[in-house]
N, C-alpha and C positions, 0 to 999 in steps of 0.2 A: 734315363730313357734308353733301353735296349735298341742296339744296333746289328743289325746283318750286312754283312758282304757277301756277296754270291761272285765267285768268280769260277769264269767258263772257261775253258783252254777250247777252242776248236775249230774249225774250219769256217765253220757257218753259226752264226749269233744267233740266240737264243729267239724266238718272236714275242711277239707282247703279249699271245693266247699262253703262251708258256710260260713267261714272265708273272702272267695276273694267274696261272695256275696256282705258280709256285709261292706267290706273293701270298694268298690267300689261305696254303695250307700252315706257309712260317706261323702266319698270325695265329689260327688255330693252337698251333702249337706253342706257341709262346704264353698266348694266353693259358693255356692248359699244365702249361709246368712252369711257367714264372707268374702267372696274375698278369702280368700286362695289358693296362686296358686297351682298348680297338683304339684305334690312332696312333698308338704312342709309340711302336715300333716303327725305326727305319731301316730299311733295305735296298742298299744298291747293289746293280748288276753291272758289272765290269765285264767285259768282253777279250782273249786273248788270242790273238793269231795261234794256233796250233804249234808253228815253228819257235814260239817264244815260250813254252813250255816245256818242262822238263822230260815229260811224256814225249812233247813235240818233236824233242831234240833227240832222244834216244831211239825213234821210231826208225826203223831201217825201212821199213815198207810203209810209208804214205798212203794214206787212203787213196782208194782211184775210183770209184765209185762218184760218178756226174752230180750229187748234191754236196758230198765231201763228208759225209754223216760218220762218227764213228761207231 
């Protein structure tokens, strides 16, 4: 059974419209270059503070922008 991790480094977690976006194109795709039937893929979304990222930690200028978006 194929598995996905999605992991986000950012400010602000991902929504669940983005989430069931991104959910929906995997499967697509998955099925389209491995056969995997519909159900059988799982995917989790992990969430990472910005600062605990490698990008996070090297960033000398922080986002400053009021939603934190990169």
């Amino acid at each position: 059974m194929p598995m996905l991790e999605a992991i986000h480094a950012t400010h602000k977690p991902a929504t669940v419209e983005q989430k069931r976006a991104f959910t929906r194109e995997a499967v697509k795709i998955f099925h389209n270059i491995l056969g995997t039937p519909a159900g059988k893929l799982r995917i989790f979304f992990y969430t990472l503070d910005w600062e605990d990222s490698i990008a996070g930690l090297l960033d000398e200028n922080p986002a400053t922008d009021e939603e934190g978006d990169r």
